[in-house]
BABA-695932 format. One record per residue: y, x, z of N, C-alpha, C in turn. Coordinates in steps of 0.02 Angstrom, whole numbers, padded with zeros to 5 digits. Layout:
% residues N
nv, nu, nw, cav, cau, caw, cv, cu, cw
Y, X, Z, Y, X, Z, Y, X, Z
...
***
This chain:
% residues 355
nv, nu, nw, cav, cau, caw, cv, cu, cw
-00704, 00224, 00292, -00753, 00230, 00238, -00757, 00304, 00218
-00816, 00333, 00232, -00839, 00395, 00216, -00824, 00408, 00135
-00794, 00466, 00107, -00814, 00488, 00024, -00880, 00520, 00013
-00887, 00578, 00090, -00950, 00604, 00063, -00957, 00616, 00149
-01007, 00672, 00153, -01038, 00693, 00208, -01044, 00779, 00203
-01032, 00811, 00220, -01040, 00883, 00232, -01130, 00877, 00239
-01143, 00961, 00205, -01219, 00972, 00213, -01230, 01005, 00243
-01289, 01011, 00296, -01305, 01073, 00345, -01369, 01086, 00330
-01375, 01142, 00337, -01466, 01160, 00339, -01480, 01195, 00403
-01517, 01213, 00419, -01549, 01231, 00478, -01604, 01275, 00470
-01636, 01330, 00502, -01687, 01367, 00510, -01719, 01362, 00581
-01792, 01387, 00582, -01801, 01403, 00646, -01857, 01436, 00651
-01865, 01476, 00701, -01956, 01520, 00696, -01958, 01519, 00793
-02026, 01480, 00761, -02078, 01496, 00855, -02095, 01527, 00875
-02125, 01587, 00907, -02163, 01629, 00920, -02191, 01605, 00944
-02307, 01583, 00936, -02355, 01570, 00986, -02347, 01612, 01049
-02388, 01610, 01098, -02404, 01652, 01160, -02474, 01643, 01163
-02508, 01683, 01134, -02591, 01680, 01149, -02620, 01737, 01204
-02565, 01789, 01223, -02603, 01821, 01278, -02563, 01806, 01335
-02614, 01795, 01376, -02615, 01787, 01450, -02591, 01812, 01494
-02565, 01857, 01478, -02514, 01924, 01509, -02447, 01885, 01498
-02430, 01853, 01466, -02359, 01824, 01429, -02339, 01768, 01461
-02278, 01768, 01530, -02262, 01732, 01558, -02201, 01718, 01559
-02158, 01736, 01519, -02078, 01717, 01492, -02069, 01680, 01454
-02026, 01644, 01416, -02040, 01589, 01373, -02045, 01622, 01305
-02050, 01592, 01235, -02089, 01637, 01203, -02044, 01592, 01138
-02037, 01548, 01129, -01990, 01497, 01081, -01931, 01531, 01072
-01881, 01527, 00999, -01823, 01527, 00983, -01813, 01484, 00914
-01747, 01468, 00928, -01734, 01427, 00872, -01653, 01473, 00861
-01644, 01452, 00795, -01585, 01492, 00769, -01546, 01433, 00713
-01474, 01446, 00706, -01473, 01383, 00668, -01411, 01408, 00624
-01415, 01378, 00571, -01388, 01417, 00524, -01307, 01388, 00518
-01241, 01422, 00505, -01184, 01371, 00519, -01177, 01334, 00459
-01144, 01275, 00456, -01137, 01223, 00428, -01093, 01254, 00347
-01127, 01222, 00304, -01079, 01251, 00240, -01019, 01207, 00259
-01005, 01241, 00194, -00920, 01223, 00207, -00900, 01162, 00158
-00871, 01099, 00185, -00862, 01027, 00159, -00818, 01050, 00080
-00859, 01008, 00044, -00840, 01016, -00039, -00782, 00933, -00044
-00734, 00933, -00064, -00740, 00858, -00081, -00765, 00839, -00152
-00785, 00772, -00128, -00804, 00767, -00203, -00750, 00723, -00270
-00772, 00757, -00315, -00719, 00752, -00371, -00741, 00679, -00395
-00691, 00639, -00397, -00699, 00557, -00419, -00709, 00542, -00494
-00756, 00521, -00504, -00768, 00477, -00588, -00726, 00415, -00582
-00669, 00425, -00634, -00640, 00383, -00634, -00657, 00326, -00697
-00623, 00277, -00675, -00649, 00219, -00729, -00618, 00245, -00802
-00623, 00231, -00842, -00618, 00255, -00913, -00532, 00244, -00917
-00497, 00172, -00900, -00454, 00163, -00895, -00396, 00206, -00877
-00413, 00212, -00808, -00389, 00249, -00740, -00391, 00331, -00776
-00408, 00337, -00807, -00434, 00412, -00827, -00400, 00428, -00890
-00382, 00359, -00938, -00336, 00354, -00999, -00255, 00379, -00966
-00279, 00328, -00922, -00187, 00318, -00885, -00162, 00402, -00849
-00221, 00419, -00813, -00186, 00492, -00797, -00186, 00534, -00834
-00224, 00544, -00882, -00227, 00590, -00937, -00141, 00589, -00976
-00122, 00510, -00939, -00075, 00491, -01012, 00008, 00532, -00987
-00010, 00522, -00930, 00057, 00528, -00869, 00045, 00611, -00852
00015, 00667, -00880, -00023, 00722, -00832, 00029, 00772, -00856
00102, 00750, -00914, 00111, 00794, -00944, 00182, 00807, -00927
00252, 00848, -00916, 00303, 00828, -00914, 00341, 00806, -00982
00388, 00776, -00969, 00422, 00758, -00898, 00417, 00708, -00884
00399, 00721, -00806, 00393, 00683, -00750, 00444, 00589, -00744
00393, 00546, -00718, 00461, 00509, -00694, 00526, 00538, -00643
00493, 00578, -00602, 00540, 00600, -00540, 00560, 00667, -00577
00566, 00689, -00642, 00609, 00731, -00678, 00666, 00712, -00734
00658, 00653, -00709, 00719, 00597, -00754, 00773, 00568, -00714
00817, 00564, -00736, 00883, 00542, -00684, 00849, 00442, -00712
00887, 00435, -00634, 00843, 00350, -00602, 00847, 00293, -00669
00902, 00317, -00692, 00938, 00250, -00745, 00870, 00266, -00799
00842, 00322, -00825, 00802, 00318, -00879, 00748, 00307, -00856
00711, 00338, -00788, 00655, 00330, -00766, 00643, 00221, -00764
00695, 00204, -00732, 00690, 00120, -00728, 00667, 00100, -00802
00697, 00150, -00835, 00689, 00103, -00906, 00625, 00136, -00934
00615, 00174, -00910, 00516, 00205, -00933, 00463, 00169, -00928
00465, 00153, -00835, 00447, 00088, -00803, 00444, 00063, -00830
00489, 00009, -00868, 00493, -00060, -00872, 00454, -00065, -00941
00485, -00012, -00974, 00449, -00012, -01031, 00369, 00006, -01043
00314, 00052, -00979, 00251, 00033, -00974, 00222, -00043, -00968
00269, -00084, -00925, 00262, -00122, -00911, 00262, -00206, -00939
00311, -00179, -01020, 00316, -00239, -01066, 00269, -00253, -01126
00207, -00226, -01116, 00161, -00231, -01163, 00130, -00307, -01150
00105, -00330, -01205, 00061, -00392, -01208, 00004, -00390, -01142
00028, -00458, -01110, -00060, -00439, -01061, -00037, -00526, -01020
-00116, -00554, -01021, -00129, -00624, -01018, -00066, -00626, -00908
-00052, -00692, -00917, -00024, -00710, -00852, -00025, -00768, -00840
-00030, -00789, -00783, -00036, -00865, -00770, 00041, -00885, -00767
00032, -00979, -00804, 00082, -01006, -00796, 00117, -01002, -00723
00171, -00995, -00707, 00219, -01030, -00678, 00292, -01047, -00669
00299, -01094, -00612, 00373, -01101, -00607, 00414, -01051, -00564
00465, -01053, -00587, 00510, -00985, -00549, 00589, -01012, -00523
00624, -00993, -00497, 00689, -00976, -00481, 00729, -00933, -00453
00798, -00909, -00470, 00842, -00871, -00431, 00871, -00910, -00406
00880, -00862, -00344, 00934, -00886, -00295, 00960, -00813, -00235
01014, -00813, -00243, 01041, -00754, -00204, 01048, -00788, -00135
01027, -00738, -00089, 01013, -00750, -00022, 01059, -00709, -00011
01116, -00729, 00051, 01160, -00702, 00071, 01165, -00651, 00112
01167, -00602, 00123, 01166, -00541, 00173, 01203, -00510, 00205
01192, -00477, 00263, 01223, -00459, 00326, 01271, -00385, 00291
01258, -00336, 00308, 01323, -00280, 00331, 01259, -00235, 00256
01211, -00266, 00227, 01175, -00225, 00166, 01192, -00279, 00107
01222, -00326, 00102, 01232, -00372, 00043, 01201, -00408, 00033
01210, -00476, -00017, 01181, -00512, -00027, 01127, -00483, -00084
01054, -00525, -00068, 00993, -00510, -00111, 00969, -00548, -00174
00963, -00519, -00226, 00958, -00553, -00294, 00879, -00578, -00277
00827, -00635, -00269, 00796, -00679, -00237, 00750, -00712, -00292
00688, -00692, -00322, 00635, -00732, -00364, 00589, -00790, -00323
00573, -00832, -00335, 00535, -00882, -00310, 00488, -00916, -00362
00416, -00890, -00373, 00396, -00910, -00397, 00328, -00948, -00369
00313, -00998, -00402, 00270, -01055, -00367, 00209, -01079, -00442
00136, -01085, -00419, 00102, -01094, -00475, 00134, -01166, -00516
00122, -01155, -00563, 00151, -01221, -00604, 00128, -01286, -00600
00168, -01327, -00583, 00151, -01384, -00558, 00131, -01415, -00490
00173, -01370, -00455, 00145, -01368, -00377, 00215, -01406, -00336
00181, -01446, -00302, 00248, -01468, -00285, 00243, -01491, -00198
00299, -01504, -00168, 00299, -01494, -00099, 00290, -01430, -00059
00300, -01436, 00008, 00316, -01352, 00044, 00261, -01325, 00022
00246, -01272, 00002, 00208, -01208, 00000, 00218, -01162, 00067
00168, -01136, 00077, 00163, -01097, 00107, 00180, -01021, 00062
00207, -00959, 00105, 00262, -00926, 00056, 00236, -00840, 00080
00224, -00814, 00026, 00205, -00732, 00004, 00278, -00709, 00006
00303, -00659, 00057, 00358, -00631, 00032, 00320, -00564, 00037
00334, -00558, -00041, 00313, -00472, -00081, 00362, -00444, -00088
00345, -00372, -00073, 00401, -00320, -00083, 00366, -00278, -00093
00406, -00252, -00184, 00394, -00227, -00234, 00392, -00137, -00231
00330, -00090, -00250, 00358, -00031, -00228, 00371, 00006, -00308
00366, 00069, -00306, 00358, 00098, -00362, 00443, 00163, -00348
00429, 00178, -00278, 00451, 00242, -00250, 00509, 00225, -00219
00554, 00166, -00205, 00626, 00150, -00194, 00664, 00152, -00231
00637, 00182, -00318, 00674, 00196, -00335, 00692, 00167, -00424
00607, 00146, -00432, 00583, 00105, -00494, 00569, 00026, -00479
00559, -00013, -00523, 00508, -00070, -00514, 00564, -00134, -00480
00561, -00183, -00511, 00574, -00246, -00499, 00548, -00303, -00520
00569, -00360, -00541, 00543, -00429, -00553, 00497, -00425, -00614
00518, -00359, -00652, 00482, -00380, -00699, 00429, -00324, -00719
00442, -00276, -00670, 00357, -00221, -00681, 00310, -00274, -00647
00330, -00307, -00595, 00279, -00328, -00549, 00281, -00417, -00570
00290, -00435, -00620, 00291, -00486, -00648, 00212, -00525, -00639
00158, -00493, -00691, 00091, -00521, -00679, 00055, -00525, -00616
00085, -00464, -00574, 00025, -00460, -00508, 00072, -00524, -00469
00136, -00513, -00464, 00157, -00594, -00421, 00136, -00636, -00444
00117, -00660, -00509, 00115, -00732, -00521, 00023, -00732, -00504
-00032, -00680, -00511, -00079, -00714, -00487, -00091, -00692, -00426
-00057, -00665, -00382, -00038, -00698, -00298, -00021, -00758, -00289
00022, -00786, -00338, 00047, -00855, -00309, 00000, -00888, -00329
-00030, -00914, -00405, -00074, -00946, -00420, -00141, -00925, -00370
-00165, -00872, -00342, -00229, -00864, -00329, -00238, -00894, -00267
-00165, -00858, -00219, -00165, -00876, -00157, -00128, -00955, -00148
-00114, -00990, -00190, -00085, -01064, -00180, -00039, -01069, -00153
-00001, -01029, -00159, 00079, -01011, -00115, 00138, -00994, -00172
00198, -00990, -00140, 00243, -00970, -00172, 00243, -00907, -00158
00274, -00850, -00204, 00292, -00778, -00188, 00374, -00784, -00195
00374, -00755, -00143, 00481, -00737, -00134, 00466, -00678, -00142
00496, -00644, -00206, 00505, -00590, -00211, 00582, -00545, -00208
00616, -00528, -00168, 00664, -00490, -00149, 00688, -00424, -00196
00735, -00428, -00244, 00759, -00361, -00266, 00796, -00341, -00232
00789, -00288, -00186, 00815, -00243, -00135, 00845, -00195, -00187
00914, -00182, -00154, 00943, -00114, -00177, 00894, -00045, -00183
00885, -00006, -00230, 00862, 00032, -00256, 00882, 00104, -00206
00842, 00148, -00206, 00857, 00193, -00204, 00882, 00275, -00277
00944, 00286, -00252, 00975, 00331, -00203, 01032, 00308, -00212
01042, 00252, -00243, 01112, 00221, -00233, 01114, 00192, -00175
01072, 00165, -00136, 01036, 00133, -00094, 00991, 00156, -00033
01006, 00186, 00028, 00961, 00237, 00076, 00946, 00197, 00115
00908, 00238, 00119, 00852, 00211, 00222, 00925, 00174, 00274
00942, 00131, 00303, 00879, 00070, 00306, 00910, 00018, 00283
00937, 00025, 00225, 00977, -00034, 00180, 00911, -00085, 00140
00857, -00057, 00113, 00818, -00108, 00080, 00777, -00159, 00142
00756, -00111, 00193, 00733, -00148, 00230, 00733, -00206, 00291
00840, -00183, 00287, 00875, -00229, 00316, 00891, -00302, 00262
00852, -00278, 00218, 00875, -00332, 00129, 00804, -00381, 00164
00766, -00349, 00160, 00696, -00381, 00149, 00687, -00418, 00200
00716, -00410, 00260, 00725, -00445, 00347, 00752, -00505, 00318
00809, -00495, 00303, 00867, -00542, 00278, 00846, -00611, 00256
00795, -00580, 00208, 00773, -00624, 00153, 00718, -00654, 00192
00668, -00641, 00233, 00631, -00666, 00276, 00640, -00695, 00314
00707, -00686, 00349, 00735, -00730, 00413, 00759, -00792, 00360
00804, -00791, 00292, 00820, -00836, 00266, 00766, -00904, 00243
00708, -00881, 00238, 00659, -00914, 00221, 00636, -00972, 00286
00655, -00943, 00332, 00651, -00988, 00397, 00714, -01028, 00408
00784, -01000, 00397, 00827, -01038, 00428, 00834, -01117, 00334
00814, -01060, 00283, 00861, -01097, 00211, 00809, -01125, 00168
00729, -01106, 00183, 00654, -01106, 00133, 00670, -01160, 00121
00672, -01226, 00178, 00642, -01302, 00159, 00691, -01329, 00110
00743, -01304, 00089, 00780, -01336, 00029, 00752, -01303, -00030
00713, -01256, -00028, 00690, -01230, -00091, 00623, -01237, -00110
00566, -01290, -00071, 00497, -01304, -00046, 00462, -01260, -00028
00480, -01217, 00004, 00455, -01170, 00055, 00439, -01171, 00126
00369, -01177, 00166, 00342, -01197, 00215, 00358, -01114, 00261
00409, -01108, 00291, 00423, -01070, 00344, 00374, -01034, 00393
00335, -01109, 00404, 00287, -01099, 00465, 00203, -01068, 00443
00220, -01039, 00360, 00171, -01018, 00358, 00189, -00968, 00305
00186, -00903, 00342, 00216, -00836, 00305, 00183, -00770, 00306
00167, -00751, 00269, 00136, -00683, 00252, 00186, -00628, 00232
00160, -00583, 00226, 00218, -00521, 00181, 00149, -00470, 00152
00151, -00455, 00083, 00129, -00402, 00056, 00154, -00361, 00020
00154, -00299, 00007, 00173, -00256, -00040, 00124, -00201, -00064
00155, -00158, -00107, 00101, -00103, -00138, 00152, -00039, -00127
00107, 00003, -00124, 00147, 00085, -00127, 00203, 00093, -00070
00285, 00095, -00104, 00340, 00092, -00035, 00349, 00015, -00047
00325, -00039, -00069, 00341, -00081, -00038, 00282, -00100, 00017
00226, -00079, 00000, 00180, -00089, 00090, 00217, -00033, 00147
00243, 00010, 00117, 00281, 00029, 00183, 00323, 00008, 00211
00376, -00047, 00173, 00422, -00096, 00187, 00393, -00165, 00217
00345, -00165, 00197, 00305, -00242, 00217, 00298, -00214, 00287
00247, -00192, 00299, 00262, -00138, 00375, 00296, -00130, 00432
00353, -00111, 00408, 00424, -00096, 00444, 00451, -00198, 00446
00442, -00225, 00414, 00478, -00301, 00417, 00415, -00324, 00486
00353, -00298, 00484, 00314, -00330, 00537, 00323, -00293, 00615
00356, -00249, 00604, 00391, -00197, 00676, 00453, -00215, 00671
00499, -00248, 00634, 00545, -00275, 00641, 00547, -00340, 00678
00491, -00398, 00645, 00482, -00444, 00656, 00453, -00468, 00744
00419, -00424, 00740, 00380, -00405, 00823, 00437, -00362, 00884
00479, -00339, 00855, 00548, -00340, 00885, 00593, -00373, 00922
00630, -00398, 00861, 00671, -00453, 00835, 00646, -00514, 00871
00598, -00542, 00844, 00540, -00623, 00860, 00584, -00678, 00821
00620, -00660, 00762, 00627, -00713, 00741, 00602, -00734, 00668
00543, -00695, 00665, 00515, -00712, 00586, 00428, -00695, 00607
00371, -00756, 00602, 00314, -00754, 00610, 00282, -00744, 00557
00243, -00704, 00573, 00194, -00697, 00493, 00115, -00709, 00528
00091, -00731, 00474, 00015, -00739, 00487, -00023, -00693, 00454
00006, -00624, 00408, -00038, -00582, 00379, -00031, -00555, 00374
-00018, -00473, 00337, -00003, -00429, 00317, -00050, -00387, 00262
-00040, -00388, 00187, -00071, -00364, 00163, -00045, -00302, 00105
-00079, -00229, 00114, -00053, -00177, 00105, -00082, -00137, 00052
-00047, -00135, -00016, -00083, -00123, -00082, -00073, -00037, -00076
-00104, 00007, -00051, -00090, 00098, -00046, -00030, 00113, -00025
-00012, 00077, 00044, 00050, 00089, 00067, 00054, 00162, 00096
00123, 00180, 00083, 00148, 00253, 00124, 00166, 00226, 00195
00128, 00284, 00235, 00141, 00272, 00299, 00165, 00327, 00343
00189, 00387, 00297, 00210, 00433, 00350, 00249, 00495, 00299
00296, 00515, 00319, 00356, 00555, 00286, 00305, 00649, 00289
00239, 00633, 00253, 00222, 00693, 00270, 00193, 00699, 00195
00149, 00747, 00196, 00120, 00762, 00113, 00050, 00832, 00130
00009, 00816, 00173, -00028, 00850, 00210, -00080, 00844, 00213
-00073, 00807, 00205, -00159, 00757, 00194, -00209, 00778, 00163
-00293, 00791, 00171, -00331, 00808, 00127, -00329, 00769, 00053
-00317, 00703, 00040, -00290, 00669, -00005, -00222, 00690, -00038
-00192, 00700, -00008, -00124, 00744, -00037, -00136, 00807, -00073
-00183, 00860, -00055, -00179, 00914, -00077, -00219, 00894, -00153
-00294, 00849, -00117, -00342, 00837, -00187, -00321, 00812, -00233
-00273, 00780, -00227, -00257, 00747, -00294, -00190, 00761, -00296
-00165, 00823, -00276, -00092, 00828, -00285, -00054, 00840, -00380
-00104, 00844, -00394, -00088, 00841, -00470, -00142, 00824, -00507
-00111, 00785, -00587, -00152, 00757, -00637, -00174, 00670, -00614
-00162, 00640, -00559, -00193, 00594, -00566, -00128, 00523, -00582
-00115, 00542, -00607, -00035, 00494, -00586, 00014, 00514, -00542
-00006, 00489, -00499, 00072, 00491, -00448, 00053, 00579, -00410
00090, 00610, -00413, 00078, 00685, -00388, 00125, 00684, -00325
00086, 00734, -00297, 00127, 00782, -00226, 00211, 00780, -00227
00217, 00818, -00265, 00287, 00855, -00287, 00356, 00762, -00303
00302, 00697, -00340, 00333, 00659, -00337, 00367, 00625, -00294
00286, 00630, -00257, 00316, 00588, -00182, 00369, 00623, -00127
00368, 00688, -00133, 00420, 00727, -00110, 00476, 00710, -00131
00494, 00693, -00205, 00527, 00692, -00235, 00577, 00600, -00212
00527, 00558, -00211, 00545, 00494, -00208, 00564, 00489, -00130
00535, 00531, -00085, 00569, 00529, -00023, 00651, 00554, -00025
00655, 00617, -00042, 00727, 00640, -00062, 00783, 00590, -00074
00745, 00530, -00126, 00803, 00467, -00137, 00794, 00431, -00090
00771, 00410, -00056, 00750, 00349, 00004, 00794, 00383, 00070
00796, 00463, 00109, 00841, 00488, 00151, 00783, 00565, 00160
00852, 00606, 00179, 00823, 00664, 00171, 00829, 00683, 00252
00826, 00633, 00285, 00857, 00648, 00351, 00784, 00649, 00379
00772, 00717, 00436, 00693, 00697, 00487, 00724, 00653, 00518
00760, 00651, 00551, 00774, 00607, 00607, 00763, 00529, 00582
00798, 00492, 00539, 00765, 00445, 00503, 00698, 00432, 00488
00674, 00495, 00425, 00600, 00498, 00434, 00565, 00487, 00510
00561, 00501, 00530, 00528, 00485, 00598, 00537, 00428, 00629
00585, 00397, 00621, 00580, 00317, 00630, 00515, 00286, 00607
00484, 00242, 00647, 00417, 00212, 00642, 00431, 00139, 00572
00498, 00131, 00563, 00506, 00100, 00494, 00514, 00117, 00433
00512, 00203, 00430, 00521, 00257, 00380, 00438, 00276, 00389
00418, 00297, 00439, 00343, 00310, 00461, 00302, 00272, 00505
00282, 00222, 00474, 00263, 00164, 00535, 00178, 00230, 00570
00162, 00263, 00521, 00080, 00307, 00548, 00091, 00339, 00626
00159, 00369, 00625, 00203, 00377, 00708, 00203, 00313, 00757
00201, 00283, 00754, 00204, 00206, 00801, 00142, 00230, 00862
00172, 00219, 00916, 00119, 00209, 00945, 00065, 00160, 00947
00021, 00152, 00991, -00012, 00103, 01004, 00017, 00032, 01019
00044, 00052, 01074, 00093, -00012, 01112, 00149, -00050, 01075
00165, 00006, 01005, 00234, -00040, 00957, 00176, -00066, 00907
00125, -00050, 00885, 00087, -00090, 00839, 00043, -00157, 00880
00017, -00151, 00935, 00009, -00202, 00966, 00043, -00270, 00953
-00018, -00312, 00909, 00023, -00408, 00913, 00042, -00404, 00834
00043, -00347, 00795, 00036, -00386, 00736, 00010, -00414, 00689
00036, -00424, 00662, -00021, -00502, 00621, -00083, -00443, 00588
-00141, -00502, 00567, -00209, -00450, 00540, -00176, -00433, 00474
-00208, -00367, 00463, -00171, -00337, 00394, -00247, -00301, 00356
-00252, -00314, 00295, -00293, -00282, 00240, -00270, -00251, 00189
-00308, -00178, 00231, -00264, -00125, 00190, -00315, -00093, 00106
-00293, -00103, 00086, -00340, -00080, -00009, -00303, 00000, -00033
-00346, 00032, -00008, -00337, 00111, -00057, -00375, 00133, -00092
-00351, 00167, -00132, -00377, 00194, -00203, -00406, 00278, -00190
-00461, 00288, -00214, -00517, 00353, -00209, -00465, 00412, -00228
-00448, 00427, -00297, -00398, 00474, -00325, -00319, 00460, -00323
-00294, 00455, -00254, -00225, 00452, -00241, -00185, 00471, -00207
-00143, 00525, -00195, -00129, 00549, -00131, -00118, 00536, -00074
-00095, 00440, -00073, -00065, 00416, -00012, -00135, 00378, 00005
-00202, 00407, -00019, -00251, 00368, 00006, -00276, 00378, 00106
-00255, 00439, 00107, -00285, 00461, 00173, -00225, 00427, 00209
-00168, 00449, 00214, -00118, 00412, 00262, -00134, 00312, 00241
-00145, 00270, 00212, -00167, 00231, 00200, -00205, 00186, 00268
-00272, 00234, 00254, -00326, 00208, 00295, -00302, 00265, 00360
-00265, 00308, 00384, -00278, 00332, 00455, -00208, 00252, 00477
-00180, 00228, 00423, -00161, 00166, 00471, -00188, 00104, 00485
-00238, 00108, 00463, -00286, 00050, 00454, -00305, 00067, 00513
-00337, 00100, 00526, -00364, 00160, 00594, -00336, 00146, 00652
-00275, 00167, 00657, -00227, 00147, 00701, -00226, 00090, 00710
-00210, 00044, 00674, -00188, -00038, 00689, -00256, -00052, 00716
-00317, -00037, 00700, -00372, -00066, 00728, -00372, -00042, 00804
-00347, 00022, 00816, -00342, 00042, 00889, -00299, 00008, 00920
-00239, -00019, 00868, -00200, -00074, 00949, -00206, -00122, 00930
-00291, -00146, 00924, -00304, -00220, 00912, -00319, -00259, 00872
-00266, -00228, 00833, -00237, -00289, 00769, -00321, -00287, 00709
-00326, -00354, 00699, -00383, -00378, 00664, -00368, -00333, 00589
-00421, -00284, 00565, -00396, -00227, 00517, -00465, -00263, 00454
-00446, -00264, 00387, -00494, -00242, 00342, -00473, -00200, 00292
-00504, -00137, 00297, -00464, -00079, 00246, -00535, -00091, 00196
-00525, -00075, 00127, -00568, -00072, 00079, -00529, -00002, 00038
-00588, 00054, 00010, -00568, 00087, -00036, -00614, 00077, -00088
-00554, 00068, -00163, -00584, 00060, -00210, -00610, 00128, -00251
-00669, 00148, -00288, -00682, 00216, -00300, -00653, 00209, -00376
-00654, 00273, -00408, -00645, 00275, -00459, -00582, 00266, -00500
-00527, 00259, -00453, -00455, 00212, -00471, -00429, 00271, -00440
-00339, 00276, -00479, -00281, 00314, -00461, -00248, 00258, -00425
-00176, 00301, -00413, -00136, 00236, -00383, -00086, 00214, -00440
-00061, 00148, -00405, -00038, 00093, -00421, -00092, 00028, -00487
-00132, 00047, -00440, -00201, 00020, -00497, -00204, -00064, -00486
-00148, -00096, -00434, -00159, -00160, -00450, -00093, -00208, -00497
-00044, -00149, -00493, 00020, -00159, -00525, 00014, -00142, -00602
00006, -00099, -00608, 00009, -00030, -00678, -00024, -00106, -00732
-00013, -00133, -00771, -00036, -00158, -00822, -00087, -00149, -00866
-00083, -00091, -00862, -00134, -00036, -00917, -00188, -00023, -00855
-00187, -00062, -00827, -00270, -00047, -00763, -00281, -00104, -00771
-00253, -00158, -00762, -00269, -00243, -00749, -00337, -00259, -00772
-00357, -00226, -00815, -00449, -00231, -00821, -00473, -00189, -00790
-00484, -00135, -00748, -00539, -00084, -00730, -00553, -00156, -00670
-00610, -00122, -00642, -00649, -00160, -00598, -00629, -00163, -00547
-00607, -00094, -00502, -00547, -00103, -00460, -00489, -00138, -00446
-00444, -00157, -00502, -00401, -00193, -00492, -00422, -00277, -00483
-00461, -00297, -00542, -00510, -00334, -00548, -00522, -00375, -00461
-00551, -00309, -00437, -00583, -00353, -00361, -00533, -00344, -00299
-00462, -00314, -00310, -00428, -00292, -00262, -00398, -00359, -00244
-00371, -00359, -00313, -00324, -00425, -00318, -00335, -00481, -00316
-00422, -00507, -00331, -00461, -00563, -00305, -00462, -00574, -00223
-00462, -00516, -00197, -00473, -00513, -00123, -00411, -00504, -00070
-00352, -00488, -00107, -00301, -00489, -00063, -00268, -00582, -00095
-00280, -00602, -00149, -00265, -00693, -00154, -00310, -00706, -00095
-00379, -00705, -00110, -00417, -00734, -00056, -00403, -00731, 00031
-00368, -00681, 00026, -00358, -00651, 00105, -00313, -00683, 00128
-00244, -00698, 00066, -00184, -00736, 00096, -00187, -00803, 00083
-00243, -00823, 00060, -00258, -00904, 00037, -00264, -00928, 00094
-00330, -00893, 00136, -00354, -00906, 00183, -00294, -00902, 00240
-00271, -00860, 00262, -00226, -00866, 00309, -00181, -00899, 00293
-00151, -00944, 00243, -00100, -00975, 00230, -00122, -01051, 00239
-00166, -01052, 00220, -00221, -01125, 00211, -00267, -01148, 00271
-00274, -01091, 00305, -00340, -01118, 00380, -00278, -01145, 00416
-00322, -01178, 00451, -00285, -01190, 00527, -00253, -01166, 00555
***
């Protein structure tokens, strides 16, 4: 999806040939070089524009040690705002050589027998965000999409490094196949979505899964996932400050996740590195990015990619929106969030529910 188009103009002058003496060609054209591409500056929704204005100032979340930043989070996040009923449970799922996983299961209310099952994984840098920032957007996934959401609290980062959450999130996915049907969870019909680093984790579990072969998914859906350990991007530079989430953060939130290239470069740290042939066969994925966000361009060049090895792609960018615009509470009305979140229920309804 184009933002804009570069402008060119052009000149040109003919010269007639009216004497008869004149047997060389007599035409030139000249052409003027192309101006130089402006991007264009995004009108943001009034909301979206409250919210960065609100965040534009220090100090920073990623200028707070983790224990206060969690509690900053949580605390944007505990304001009054409408949610659909449902039913819930814990249950710790047992884990390999990364620990056992503290385990939400929530199911629309009143739903009973196997569901078919959303395992979401939660982003908000590796290092913020759990059951209860992402409280409203799970429950109308589950209600929208008619499924249960298993939501996974993965060890945090930097107590917590590369590839401990994502060996959590496997865990918890493979468990859903061997342990779901005691908890009414339909195995044989499984999706995974996330937003921010958890679509980069959702990601890495479907290059795991396509690995491995012991966990099938029928979807993949990716709320402005990070897809590459870089910060380069024409999107990176444009909105590297003022819009919410800045440059310098995401630098910053990598630092806690592993500071190692060699890691980074792993296609489960950077799935945008994958070749063709390792993305080949995975499930269709719909990727949703936001106009004013830095991780918008790496976003859609993986949408890009996955469509080159195959894989059934629908990327949508929403205009006018920062990131984390389907999580953030204080967006849950702009229009963007509005139609993101209608369309990724609808997306996993459908694949959970067809044939």
């Amino acid at each position: 999806m184009s933002e804009s188009t570069a402008s060119t103009s052009s000149t040109s002058s003919t010269s007639s040939t009216s004497s008869t003496e004149s047997t060389g060609p007599t035409a030139s054209t000249e052409s003027a070089a192309p101006t130089a591409y402006t991007p264009v500056q995004p009108v943001l929704e009034p909301a979206a524009a409250a919210f960065a204005e609100a965040t534009s100032k220090p100090p920073f979340l990623y200028q707070l040690p983790p224990a206060e930043g969690r509690a900053a989070v949580d605390d944007v996040q505990s304001g009054d705002i409408a949610k659909p009923e449902v039913d819930e449970e814990w249950v710790t799922v047992p884990g390999g050589p990364t620990g056992s996983v503290r385990t939400r299961i929530v199911r629309p209310k009143g739903a009973t027998g196997p569901l078919p099952v959303v395992l979401y994984i939660h982003g908000a840098g590796w290092v913020f965000g759990d059951a209860h920032t992402h409280d409203r957007l799970v429950r109308e996934l589950a209600t929208g999409a008619e499924a249960a959401v298993v939501f996974p609290e993965y060890d945090r980062s930097p107590e917590a490094r590369y590839p401990v959450a994502i060996e959590q999130n496997y865990t918890v996915a493979r468990w859903i196949g061997t342990d779901g049907a005691a908890h009414g969870l339909d195995s044989g019909r499984l999706t995974v979505a996330g937003d921010s680093v958890g679509g980069n984790m959702a990601i890495a579990l479907t290059l795991q899964a396509k690995e491995r072969g012991d966990v099938h998914l029928r979807q993949q859906v990716l709320f402005y996932p990070v897809t590459d350990a870089a910060f380069d991007t024409g999107s990176y530079h444009q909105f590297a400050t003022g819009y919410f989430l800045a440059r310098d953060g995401m630098k910053w939130f990598w630092d806690q996740y592993t500071t190692s290239e060699e890691e980074r470069a792993q296609i489960t740290a950077s799935p945008l590195r994958a070749t063709t042939e390792q993305l080949t066969g995975l499930p269709p994925a719909l990727v949703i990015t936001g106009e004013a966000d830095v991780l918008r361009d790496e976003g859609e060049a993986y949408a890009a990619k996955l469509r080159t090895a195959g894989v059934p792609v629908t990327a949508v960018r929403f205009q006018g929106i920062i990131h984390d615009f389907v999580m953030v509470n204080a967006l849950r009305e702009t229009y963007a969030a509005e139609a993101a979140i209608a369309l990724a229920a609808s997306t996993l309804r459908k694949a959970l529910h067809d044939a």
